[in-house]
C-alpha positions in Angstrom: -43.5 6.3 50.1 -41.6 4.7 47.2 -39.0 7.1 45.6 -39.0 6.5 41.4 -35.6 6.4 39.3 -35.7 7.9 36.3 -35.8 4.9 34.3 -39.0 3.7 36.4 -40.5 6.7 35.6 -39.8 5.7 32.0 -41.8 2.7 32.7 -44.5 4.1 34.3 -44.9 6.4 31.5 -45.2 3.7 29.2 -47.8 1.9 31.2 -49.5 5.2 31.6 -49.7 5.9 28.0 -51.0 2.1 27.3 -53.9 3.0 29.8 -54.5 6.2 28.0 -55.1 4.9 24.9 -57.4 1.7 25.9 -59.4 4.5 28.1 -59.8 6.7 25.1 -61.0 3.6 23.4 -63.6 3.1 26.3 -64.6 7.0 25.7 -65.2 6.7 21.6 -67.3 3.4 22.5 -69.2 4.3 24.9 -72.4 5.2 23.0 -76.5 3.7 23.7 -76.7 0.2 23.3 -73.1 -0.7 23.9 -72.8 -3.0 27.3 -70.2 -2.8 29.7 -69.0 -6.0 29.2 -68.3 -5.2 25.3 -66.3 -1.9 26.3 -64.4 -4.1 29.1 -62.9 -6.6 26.4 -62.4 -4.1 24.2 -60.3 -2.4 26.8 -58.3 -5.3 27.8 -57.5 -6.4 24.0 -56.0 -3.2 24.0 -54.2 -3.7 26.2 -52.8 -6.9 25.5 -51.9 -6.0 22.0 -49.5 -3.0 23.4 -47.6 -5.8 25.5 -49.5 -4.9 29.0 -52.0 -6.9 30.9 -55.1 -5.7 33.5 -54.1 -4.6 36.6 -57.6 -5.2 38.0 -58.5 -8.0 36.8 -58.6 -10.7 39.6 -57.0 -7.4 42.2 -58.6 -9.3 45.6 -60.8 -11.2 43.1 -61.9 -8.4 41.1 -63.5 -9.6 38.0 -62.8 -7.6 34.9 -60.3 -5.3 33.6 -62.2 -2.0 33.9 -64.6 -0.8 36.2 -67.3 0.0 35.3 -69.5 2.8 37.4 -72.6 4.3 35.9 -74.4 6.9 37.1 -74.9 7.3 40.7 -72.2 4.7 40.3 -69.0 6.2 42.0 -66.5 3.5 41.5 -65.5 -0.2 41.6 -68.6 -0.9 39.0 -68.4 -4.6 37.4 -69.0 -5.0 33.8 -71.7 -7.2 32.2 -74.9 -7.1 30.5 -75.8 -3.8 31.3 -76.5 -1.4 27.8 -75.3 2.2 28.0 -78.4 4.9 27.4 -78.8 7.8 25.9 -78.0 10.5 29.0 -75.7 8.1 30.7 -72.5 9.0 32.4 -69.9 6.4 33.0 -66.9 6.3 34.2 -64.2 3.9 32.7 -61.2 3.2 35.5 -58.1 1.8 33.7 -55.1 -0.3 35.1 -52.2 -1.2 33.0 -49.0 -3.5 34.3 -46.4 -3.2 31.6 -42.9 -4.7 32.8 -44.1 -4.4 36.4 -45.5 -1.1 36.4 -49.0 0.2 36.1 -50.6 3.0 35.0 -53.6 3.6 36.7 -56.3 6.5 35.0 -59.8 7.5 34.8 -62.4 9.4 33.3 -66.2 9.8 33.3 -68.1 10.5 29.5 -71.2 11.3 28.6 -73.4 8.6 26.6 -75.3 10.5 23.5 -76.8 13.4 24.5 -76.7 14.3 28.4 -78.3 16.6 30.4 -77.2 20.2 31.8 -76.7 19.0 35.2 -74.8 15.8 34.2 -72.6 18.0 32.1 -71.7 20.5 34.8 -70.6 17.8 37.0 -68.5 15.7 34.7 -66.9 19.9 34.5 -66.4 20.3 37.7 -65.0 17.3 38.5 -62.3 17.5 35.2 -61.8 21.4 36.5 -60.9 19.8 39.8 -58.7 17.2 38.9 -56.5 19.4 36.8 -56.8 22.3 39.5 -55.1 19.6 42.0 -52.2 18.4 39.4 -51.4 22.4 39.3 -51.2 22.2 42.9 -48.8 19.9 43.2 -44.9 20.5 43.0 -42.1 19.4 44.4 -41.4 20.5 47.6 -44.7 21.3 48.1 -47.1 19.5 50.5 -50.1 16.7 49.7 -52.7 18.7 51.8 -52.2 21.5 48.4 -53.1 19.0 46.3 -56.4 18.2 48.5 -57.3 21.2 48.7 -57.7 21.8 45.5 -60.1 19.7 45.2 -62.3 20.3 47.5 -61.8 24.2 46.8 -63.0 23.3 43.2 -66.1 20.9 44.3 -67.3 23.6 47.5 -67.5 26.4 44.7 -69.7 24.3 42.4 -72.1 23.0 45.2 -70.9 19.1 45.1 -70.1 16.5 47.4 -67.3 14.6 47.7 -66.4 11.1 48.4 -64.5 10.8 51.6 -64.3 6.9 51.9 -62.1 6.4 49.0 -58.6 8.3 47.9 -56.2 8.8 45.6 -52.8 7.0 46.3 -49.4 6.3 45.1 -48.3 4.1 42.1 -45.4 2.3 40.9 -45.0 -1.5 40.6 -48.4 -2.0 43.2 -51.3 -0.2 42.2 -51.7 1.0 45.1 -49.1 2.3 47.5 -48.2 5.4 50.2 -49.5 8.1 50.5 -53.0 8.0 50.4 -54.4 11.2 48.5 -57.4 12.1 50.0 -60.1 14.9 48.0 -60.2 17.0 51.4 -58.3 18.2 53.9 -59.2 17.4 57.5 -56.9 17.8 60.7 -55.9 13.7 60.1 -54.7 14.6 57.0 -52.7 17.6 58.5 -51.1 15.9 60.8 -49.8 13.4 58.7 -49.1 15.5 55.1 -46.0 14.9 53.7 -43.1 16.8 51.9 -43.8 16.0 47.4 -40.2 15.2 46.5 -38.7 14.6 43.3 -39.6 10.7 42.2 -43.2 10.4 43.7 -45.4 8.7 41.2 -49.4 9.9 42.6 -52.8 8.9 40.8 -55.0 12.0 41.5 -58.5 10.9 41.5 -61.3 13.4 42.6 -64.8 11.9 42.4 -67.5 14.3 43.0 -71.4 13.7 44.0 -75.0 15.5 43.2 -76.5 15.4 46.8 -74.9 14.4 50.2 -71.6 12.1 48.8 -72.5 9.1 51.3 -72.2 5.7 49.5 -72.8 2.1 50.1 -71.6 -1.1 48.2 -73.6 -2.8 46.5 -74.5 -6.8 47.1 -72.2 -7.4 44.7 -69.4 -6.5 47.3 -67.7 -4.1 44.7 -69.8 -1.5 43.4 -69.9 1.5 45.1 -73.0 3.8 45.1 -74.5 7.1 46.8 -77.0 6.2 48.7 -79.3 8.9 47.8 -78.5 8.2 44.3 -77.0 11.1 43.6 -75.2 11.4 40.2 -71.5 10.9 40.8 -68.3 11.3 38.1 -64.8 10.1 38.3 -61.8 11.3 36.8 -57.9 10.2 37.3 -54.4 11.1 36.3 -51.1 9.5 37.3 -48.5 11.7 38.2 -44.8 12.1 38.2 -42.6 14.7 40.6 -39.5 15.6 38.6 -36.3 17.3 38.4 -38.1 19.5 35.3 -41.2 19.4 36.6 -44.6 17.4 37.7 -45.7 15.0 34.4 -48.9 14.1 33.6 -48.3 10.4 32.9 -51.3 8.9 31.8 -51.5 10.4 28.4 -52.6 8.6 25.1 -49.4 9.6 23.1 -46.9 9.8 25.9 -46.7 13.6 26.0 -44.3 15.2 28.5 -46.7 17.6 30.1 -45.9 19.7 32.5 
């Protein structure tokens, strides 16, 4: 676990609010006809033009600068030719490295006109990402922040995604601790103290049907298997001295 300075946190900020802003792009463009691949340049021209570059883009030979993960989709989706539809839901994951730090953020949109069941899971799953950011503190514990969650997605009748977690950020995109979406006795036994300088991306990502998932041949793409709609949603945090921060928003708020 990788303690933050102030001035980091600056920085991660920055590259927070960069990712922010080429993800609210993704959200105004993603409308019928538009293809993946069109909203994943747009994305990374954005990002370019504020001085950051695409975390993902060749991460472990990752292709593109967004993912791209439609529908029963759950994460890790590749753009490309693919044209959004009307009652679509797609969620838009965005990395940005500005002076060696990233902001990492997510969320899942609704293409035209979508159905009641599509919207009360894209709900649920914002209702439980915010629930777990209100969770955390400093000096609390990781397993609060888990259990929010999964207190939010039990209530509603979804499934979660248990193979892949939230984590720590800073200059990697990924580092300790891993922020699971449940709590189970592994995570017990290993939950840690939230202390003042812990920079967390909070990413619950909730399933219609039984949450099990399966990559796709493309080696990335992760789907449920039993197709079940799935939505994604993500915020990079900050544990400070006046508070927990919401980092990854489009005009830099402090929120609190």
């Amino acid at each position: 676990m990788v303690l933050k300075t102030d001035r980091e946190i600056g920085l991660l900020r920055e590259a927070g609010r960069i990712a922010a802003l080429a993800l609210a792009w993704a959200g105004r463009n993603a409308v019928p006809g538009r293809t993946t691949a069109e909203l994943d340049a747009g994305v990374e021209g954005i990002l370019r033009d504020h001085g950051a570059e695409p975390v993902f883009k060749g991460y472990h030979g990752f292709p593109a600068s967004i993912c791209a993960s439609v529908n029963e989709e759950v994460v890790h989706g590749i753009p490309g030719s693919r044209a959004l539809r009307e009652g679509d839901i797609i969620a838009v994951d965005v990395g940005a490295r500005y002076k060696g730090f990233v902001g990492d953020t997510a969320w899942s949109f609704g293409v035209g006109k979508i159905g009641p069941e599509a919207r009360r899971l894209l709900a649920a799953t914002e209702e439980a990402l915010f629930a777990a950011i209100r969770a955390a503190r400093v000096g609390g514990k990781l397993s609060d922040i888990s259990r929010a969650v999964q207190t939010v997605a039990e209530r509603g009748g979804y499934s979660l995604v248990r193979e892949y977690a939230g984590h720590g950020v800073g200059r990697n995109m990924h580092e300790d601790p891993q922020v699971p979406n449940y709590v189970d006795d592994d995570l017990l036994r290993r939950d840690v103290r939230l202390e003042e300088g812990l920079v967390l991306a909070i990413e619950p990502m909730l399933c219609i049907g039984s949450g099990r998932t399966e990559v796709a041949s493309d080696d990335w793409t992760v789907r449920t298997v039993d197709r079940g709609l799935s939505a994604h949603f993500e915020h990079s945090i900050a544990f400070t001295r006046r508070g927990v921060e919401i980092l990854t928003l489009p005009g830099g708020e402090a929120v609190r």
